[in-house]
Backbone and ligand atoms as CSV (ligand in chain L), in Angstrom:
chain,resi,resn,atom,element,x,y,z
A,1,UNK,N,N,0.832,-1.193,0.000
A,1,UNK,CA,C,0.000,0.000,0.000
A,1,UNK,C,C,0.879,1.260,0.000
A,2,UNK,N,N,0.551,1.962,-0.969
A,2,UNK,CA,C,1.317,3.127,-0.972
A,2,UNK,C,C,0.710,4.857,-0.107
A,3,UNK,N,N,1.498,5.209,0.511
A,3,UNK,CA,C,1.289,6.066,1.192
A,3,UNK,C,C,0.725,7.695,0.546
A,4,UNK,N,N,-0.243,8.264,0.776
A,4,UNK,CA,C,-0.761,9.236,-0.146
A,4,UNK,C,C,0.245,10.338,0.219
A,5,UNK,N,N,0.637,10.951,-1.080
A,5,UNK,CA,C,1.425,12.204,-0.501
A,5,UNK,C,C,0.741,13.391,-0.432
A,6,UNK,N,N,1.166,14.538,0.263
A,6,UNK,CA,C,0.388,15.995,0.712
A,6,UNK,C,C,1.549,16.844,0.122
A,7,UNK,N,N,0.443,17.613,-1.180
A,7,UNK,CA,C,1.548,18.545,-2.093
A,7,UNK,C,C,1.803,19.720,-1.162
A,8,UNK,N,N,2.490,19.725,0.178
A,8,UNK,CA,C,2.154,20.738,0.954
A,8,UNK,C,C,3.014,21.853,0.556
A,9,UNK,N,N,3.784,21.665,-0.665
A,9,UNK,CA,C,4.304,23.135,-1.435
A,9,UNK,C,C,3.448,23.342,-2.257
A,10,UNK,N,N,2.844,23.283,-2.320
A,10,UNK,CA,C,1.567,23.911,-3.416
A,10,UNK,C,C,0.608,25.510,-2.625
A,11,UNK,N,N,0.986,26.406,-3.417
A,11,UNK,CA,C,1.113,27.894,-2.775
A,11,UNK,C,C,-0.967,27.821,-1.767
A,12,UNK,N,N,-1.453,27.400,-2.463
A,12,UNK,CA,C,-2.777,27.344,-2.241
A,12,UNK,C,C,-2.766,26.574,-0.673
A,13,UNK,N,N,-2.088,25.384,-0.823
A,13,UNK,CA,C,-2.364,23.998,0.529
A,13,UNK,C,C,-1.376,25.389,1.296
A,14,UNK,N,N,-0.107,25.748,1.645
A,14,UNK,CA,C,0.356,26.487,2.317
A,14,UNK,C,C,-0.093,27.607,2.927
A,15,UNK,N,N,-1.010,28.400,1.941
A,15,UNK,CA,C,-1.473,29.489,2.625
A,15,UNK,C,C,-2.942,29.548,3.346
A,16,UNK,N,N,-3.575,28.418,2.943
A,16,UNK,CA,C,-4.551,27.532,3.971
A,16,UNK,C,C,-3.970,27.372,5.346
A,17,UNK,N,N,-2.795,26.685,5.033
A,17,UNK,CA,C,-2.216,26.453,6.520
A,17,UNK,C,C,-1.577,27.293,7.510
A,18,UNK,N,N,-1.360,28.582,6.520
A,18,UNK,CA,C,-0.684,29.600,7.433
A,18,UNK,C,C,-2.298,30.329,7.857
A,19,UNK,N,N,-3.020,30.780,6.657
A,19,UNK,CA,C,-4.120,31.500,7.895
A,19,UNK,C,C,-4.667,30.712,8.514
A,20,UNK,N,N,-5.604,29.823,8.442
A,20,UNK,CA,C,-5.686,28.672,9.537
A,20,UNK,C,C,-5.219,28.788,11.039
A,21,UNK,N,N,-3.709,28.147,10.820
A,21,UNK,CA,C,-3.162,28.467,12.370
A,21,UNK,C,C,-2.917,29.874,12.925
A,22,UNK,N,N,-2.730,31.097,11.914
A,22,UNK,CA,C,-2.672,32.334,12.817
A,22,UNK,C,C,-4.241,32.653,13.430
A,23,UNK,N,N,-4.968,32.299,12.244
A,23,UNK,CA,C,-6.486,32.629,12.144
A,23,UNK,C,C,-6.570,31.654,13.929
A,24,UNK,N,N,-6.315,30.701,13.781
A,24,UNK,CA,C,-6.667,29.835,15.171
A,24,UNK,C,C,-6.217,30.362,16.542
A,25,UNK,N,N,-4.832,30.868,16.041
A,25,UNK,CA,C,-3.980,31.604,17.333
A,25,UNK,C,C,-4.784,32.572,17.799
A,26,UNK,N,N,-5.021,33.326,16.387
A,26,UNK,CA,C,-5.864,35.043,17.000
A,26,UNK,C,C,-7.204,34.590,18.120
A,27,UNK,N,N,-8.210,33.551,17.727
A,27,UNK,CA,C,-8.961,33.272,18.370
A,27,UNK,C,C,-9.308,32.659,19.375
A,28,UNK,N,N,-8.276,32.130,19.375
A,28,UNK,CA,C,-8.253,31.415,21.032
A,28,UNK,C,C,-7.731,32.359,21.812
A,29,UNK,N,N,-6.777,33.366,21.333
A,29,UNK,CA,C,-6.135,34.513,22.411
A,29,UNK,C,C,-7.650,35.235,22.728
A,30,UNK,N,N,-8.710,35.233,21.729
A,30,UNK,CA,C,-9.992,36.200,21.994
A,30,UNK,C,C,-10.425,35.519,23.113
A,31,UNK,N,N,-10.371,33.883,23.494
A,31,UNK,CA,C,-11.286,33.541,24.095
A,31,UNK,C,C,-10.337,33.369,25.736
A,32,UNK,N,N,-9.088,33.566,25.520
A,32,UNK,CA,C,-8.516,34.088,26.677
A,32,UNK,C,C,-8.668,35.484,27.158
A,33,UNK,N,N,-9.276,36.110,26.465
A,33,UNK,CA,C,-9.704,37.651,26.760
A,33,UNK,C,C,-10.749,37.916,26.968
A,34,UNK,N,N,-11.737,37.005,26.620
A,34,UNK,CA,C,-12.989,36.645,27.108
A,34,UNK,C,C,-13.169,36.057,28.513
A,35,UNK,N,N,-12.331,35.006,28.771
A,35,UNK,CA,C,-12.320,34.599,30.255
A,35,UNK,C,C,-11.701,35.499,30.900
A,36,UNK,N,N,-10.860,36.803,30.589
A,36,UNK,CA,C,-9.906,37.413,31.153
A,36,UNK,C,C,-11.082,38.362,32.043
A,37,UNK,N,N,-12.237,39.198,31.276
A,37,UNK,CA,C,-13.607,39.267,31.318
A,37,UNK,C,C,-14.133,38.984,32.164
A,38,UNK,N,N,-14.441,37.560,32.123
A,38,UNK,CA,C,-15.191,36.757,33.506
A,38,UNK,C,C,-14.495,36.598,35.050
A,39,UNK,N,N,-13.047,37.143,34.842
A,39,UNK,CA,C,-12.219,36.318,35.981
A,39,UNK,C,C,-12.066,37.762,36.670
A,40,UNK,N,N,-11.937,39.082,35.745
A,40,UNK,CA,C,-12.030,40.030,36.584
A,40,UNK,C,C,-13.311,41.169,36.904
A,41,UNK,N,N,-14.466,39.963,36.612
A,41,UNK,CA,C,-16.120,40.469,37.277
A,41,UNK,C,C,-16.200,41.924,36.153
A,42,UNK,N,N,-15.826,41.964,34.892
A,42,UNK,CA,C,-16.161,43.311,34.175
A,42,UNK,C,C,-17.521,43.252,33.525
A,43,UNK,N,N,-17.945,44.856,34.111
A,43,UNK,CA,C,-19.516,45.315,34.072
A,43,UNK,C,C,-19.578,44.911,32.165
A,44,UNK,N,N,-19.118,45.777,31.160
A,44,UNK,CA,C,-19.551,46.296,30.177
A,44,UNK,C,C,-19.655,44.692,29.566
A,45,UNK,N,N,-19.366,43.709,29.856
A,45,UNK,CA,C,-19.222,42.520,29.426
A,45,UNK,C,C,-19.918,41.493,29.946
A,46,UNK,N,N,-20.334,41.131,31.220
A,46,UNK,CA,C,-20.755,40.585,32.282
A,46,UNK,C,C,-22.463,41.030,32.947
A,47,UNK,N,N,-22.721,42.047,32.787
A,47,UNK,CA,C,-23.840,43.059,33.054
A,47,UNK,C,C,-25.023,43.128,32.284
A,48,UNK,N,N,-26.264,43.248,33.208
A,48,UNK,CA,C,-27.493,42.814,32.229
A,48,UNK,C,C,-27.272,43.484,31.259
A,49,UNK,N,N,-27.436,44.661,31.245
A,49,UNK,CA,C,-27.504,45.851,29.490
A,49,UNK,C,C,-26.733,45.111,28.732
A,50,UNK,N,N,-25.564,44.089,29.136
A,50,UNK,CA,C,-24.443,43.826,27.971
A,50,UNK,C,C,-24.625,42.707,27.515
A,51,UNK,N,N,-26.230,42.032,28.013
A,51,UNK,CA,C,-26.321,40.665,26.967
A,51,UNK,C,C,-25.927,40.528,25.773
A,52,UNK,N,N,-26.196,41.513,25.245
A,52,UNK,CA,C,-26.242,41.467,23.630
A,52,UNK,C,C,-24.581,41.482,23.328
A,53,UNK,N,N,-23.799,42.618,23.611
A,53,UNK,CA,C,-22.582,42.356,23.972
A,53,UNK,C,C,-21.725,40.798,23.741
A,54,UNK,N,N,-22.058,40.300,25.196
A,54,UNK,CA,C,-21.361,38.859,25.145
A,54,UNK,C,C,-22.020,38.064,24.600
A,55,UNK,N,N,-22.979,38.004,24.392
A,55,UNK,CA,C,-23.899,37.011,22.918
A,55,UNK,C,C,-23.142,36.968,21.901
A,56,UNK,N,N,-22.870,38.338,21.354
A,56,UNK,CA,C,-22.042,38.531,20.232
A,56,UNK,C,C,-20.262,38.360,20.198
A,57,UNK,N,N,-19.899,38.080,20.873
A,57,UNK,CA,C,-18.926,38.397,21.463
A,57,UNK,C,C,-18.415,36.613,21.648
A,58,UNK,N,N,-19.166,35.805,22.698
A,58,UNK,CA,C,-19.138,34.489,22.376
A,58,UNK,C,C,-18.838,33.533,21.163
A,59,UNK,N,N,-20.129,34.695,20.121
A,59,UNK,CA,C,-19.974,34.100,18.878
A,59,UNK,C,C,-18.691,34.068,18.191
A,60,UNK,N,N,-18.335,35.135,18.022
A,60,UNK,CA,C,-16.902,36.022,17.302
A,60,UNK,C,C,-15.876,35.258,17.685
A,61,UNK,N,N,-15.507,34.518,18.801
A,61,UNK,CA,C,-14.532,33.676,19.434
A,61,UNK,C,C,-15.071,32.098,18.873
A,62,UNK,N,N,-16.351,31.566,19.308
A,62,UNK,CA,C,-16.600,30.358,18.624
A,62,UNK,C,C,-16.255,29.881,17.346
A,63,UNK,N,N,-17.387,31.161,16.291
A,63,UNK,CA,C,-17.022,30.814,15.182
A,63,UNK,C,C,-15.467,30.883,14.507
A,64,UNK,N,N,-14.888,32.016,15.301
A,64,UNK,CA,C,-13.501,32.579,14.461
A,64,UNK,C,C,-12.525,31.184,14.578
A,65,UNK,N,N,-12.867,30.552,15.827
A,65,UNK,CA,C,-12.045,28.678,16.466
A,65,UNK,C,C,-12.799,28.333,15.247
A,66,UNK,N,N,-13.971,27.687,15.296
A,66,UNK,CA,C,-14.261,26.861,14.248
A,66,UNK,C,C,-14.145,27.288,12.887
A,67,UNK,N,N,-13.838,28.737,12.238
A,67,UNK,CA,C,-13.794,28.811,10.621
A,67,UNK,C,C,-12.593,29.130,10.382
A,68,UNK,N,N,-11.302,29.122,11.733
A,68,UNK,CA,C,-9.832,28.705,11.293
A,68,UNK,C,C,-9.468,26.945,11.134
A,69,UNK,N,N,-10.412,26.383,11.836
A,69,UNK,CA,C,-10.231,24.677,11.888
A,69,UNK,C,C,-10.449,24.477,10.182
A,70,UNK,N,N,-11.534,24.805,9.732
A,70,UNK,CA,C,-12.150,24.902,8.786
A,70,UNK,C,C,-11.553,25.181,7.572
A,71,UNK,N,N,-10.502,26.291,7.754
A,71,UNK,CA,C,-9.817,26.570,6.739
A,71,UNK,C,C,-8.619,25.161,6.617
A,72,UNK,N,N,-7.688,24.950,8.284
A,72,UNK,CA,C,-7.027,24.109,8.057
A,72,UNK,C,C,-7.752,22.337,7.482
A,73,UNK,N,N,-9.095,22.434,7.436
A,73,UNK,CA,C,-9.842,20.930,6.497
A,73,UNK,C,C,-9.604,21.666,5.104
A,74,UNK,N,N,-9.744,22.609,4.985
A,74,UNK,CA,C,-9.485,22.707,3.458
A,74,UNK,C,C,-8.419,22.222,2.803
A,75,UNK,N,N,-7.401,23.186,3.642
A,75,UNK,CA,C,-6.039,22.675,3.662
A,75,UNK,C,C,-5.600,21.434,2.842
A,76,UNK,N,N,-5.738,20.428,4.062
A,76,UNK,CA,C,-5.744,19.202,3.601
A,76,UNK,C,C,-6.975,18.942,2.367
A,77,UNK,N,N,-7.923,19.067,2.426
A,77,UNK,CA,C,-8.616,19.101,1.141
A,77,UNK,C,C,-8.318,19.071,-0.211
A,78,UNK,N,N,-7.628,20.516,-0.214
A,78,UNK,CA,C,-6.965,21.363,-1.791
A,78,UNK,C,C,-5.631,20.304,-1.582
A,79,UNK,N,N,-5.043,19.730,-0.578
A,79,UNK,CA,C,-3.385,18.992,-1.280
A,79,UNK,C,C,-4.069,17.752,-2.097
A,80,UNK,N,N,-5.446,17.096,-1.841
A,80,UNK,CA,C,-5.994,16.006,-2.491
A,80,UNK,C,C,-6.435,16.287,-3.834
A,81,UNK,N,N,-7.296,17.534,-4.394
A,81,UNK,CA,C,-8.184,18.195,-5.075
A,81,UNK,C,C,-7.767,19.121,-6.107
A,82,UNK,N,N,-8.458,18.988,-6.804
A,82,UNK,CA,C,-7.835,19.918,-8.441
A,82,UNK,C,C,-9.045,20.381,-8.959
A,83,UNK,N,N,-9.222,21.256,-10.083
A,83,UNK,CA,C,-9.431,21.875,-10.968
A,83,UNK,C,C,-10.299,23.253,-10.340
A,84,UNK,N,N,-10.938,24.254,-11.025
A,84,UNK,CA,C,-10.971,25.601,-11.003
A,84,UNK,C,C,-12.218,26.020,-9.637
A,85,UNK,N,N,-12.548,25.040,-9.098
A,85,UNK,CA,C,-13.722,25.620,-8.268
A,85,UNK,C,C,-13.168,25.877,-7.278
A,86,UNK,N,N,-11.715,25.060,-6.750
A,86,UNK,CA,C,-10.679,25.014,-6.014
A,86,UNK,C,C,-10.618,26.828,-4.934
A,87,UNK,N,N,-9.579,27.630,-6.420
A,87,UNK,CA,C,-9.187,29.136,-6.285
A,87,UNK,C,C,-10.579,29.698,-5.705
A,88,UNK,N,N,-11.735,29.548,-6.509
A,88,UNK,CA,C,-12.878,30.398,-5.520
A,88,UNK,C,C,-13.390,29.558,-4.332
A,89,UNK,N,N,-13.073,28.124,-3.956
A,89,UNK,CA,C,-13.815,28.295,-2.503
A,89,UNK,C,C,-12.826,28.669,-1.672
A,90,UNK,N,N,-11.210,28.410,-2.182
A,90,UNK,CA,C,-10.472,29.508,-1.239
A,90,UNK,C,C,-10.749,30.669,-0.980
A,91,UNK,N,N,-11.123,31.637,-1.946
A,91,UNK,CA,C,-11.469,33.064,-1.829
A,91,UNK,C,C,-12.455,32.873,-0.685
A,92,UNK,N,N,-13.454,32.194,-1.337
A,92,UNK,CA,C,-15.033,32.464,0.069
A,92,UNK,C,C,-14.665,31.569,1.238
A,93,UNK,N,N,-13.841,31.066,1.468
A,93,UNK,CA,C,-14.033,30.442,2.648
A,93,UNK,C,C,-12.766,31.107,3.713
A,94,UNK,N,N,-11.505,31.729,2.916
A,94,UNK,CA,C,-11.214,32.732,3.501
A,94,UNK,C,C,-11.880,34.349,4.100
A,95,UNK,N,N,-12.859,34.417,3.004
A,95,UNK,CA,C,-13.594,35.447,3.296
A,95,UNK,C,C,-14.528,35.326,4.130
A,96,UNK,N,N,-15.356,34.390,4.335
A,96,UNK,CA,C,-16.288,33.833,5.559
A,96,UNK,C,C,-15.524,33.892,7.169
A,97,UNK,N,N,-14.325,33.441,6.926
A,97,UNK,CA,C,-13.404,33.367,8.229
A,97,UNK,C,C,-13.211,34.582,8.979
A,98,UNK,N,N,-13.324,35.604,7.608
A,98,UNK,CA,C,-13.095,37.081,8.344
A,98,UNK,C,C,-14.524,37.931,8.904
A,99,UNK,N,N,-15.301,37.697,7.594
A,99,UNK,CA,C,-16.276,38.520,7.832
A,99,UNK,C,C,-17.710,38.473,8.803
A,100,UNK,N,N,-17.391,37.003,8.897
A,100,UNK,CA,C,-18.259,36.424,10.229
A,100,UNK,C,C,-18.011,36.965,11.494
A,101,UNK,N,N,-16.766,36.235,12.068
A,101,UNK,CA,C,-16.375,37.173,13.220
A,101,UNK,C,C,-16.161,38.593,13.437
A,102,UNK,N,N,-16.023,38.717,12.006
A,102,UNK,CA,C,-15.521,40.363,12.374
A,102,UNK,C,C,-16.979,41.172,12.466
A,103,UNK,N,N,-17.896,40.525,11.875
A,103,UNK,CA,C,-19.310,41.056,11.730
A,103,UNK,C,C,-19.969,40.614,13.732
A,104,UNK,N,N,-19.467,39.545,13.753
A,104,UNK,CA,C,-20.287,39.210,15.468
A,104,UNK,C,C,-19.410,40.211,16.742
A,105,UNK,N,N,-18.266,40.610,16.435
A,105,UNK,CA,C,-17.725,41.180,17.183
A,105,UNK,C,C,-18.080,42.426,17.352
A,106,UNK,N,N,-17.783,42.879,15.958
A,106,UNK,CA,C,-17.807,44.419,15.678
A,106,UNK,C,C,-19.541,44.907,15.874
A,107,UNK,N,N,-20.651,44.094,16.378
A,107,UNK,CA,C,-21.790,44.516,16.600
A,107,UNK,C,C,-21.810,44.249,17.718
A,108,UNK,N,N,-21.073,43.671,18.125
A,108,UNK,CA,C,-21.221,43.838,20.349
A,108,UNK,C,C,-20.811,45.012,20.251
A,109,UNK,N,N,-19.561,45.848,19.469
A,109,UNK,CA,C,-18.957,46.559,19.715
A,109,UNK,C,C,-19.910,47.596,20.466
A,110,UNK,N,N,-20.618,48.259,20.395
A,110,UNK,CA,C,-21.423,49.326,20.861
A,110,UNK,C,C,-22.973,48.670,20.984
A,111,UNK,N,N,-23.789,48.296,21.912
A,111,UNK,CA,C,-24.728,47.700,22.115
A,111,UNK,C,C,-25.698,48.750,22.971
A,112,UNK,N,N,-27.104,49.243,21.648
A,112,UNK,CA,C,-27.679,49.960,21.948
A,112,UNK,C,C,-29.276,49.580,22.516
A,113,UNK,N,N,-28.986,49.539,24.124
A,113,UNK,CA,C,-30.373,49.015,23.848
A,113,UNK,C,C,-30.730,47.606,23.325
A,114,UNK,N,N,-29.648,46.838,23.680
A,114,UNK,CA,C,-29.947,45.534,22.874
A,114,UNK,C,C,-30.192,45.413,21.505
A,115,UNK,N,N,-29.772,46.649,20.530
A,115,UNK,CA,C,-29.236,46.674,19.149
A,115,UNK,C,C,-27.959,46.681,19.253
A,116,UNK,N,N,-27.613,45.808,18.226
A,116,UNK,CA,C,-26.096,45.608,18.063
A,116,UNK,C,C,-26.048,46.473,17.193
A,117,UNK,N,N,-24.250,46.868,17.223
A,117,UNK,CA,C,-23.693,48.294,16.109
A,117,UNK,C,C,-23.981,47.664,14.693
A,118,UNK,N,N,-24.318,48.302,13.822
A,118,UNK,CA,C,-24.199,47.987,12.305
A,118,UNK,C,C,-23.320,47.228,11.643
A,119,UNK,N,N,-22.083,47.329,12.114
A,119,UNK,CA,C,-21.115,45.874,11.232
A,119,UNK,C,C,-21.467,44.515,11.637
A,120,UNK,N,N,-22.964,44.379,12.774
A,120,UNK,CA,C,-23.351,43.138,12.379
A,120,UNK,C,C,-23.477,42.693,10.866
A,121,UNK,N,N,-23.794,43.325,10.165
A,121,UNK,CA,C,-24.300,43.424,8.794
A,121,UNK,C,C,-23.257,42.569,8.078
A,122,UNK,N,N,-21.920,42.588,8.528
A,122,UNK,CA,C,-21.179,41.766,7.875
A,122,UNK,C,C,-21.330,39.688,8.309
A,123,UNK,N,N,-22.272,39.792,8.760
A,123,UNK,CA,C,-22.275,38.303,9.254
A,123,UNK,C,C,-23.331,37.316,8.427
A,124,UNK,N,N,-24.782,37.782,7.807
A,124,UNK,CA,C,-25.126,37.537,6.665
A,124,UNK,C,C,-24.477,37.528,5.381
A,125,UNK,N,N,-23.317,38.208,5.204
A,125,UNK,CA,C,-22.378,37.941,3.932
A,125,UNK,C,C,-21.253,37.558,4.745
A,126,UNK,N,N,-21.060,36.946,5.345
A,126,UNK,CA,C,-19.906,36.312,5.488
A,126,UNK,C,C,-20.911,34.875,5.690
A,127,UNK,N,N,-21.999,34.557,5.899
A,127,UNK,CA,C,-22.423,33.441,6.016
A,127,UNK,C,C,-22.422,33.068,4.163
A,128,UNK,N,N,-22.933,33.977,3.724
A,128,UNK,CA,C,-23.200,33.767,2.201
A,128,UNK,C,C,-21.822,33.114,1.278
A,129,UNK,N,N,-20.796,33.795,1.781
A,129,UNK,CA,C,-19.445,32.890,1.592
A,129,UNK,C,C,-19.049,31.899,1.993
A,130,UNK,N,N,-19.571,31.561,2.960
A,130,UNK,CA,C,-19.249,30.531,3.967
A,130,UNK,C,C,-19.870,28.949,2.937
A,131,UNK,N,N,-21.270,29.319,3.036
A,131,UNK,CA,C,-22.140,28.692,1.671
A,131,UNK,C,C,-21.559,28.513,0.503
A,132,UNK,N,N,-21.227,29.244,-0.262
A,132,UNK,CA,C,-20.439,29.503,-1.295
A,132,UNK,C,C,-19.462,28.537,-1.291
A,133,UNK,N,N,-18.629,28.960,-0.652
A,133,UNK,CA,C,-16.810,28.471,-0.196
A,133,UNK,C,C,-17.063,26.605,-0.181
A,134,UNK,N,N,-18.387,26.351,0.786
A,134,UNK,CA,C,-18.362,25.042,1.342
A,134,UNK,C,C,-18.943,23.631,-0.372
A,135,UNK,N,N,-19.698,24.929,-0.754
A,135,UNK,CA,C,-20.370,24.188,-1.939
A,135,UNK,C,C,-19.262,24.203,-2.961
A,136,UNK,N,N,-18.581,25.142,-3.048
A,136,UNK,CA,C,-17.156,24.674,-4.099
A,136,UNK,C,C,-16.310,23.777,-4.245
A,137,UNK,N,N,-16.195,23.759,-2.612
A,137,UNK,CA,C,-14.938,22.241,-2.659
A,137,UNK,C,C,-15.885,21.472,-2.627
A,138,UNK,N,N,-17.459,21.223,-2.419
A,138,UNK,CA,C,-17.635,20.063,-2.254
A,138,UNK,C,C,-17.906,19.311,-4.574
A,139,UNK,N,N,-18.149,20.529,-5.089
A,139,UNK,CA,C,-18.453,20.730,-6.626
A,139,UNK,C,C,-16.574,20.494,-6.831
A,140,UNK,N,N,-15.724,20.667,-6.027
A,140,UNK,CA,C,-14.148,20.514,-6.438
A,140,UNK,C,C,-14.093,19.018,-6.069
A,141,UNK,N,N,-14.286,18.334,-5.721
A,141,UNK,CA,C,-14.481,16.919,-5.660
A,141,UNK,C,C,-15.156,16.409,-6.492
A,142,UNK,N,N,-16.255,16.485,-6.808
A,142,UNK,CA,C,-16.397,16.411,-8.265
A,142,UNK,C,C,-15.997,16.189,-9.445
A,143,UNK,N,N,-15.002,16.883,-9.688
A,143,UNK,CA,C,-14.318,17.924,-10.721
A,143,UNK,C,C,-12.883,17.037,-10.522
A,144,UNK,N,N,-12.578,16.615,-9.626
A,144,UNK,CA,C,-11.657,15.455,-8.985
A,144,UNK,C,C,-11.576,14.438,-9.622
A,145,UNK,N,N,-13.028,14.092,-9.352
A,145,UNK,CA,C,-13.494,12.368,-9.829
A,145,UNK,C,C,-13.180,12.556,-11.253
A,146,UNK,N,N,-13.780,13.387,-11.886
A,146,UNK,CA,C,-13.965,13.285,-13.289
A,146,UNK,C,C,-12.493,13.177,-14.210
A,147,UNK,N,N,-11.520,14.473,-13.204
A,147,UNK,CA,C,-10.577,14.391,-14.453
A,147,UNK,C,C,-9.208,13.017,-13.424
A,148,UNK,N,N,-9.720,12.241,-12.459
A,148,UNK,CA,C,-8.516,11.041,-12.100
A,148,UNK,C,C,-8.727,9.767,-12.929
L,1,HEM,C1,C,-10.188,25.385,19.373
L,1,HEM,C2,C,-10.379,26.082,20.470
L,1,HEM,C3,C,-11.715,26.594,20.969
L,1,HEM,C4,C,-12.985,26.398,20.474
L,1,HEM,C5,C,-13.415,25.606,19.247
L,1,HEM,C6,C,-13.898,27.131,21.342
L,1,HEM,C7,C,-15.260,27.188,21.166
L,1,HEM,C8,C,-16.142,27.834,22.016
L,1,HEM,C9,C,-17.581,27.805,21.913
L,1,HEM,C10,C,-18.385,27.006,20.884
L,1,HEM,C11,C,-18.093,28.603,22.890
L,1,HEM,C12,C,-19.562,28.894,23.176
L,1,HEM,C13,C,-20.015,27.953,24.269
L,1,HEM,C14,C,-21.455,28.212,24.694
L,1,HEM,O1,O,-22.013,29.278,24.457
L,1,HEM,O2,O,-22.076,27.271,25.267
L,1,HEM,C15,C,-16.974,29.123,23.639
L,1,HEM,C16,C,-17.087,29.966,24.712
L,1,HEM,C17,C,-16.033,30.401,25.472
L,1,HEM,N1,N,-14.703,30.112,25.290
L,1,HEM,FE1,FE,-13.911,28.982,23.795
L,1,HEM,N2,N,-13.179,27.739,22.339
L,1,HEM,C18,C,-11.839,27.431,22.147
L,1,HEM,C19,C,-10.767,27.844,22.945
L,1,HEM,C20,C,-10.873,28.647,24.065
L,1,HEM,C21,C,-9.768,29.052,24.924
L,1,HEM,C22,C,-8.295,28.613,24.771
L,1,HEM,C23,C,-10.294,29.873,25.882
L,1,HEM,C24,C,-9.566,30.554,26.991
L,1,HEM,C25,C,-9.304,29.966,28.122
L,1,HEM,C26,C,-11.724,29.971,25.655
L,1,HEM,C27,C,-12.597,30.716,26.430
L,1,HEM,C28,C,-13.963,30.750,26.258
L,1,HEM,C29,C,-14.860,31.503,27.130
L,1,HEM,C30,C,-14.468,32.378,28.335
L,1,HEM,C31,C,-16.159,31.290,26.632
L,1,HEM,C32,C,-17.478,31.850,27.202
L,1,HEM,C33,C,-17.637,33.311,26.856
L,1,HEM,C34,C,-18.846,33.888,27.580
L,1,HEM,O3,O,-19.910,33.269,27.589
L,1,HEM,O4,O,-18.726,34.978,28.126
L,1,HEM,N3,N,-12.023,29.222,24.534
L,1,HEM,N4,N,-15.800,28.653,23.079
């Protein structure tokens, strides 16, 4: 049985793997700053008015862990996988990674009244990529079969 190889010089599988793990680093440091939060009893975070706040805020750390994991499945994905649907679910599924969290965060940012700030707005299009991104590689498998 021969052992499958991982084209892990292939500029695409590499730069999966580099945002991935920074993408992973950044977010787990969020969710150490989040407990940092809980451990020193802070109002603007912790406090009824600030439900909405750490609702959003939870999210931005969850998802940002799970859509750097996500990138590193691609990763491995694209070293297996070929032809053109490839380059765009990289685009959207890098772009989902950003615009999700950055959309759940950046609407705790100022919490009015239990309205979140307006760059929630980025979290419906970063879901829309997310969609996008996930249906490409799965149409890049496909596209796999056909031309092995
Ligand atoms: C791969 C790593 C991680 C993943 C996938 C992850 C995922 C999650 C998820 C899904 C939640 C929401 C839980 C819920 O609402 O029931 C959460 C909350 C939380 N996580 Fe993480 N997490 C990770 C690493 C960490 C680390 C290293 C810390 C820091 C010690 C941390 C601190 C927190 C805190 C404090 C909350 C609760 C925030 C709040 O409710 O105020 N997480 N995490």
């Amino acid at each position: 049985m021969t052992t499958p190889t991982i084209a892990a010089d292939e500029p695409l599988v590499r730069r999966h793997l580099a945002f991935g793990w920074w993408a992973l680093l950044f977010f787990v440091i969020l969710g150490l700053l989040l407990e940092a939060l809980h451990g020193f009893k802070v109002d603007w975070y912790l406090g009824r008015a600030f439900e909405t706040r750490r609702l959003l805020w939870r999210l931005a750390h969850a998802h940002g862990t799970l859509l750097a994991v996500l990138n590193l499945v691609f990763a491995f994905s694209a070293s297996r996988l070929r032809g053109p649907a490839l380059l765009r679910a990289s685009r959207c599924l890098q772009a989902a990674a950003v615009a999700l969290p950055l959309g759940f965060f950046g609407g705790g940012l100022a919490v009015d009244g239990g309205d979140p700030h307006p760059l929630i707005a980025l979290v419906p299009l970063g879901a829309l990529f997310l969609v996008a991104g996930v249906f490409l590689t799965a149409r890049a498998t496909l596209e796999s079969e056909k031309s092995s």
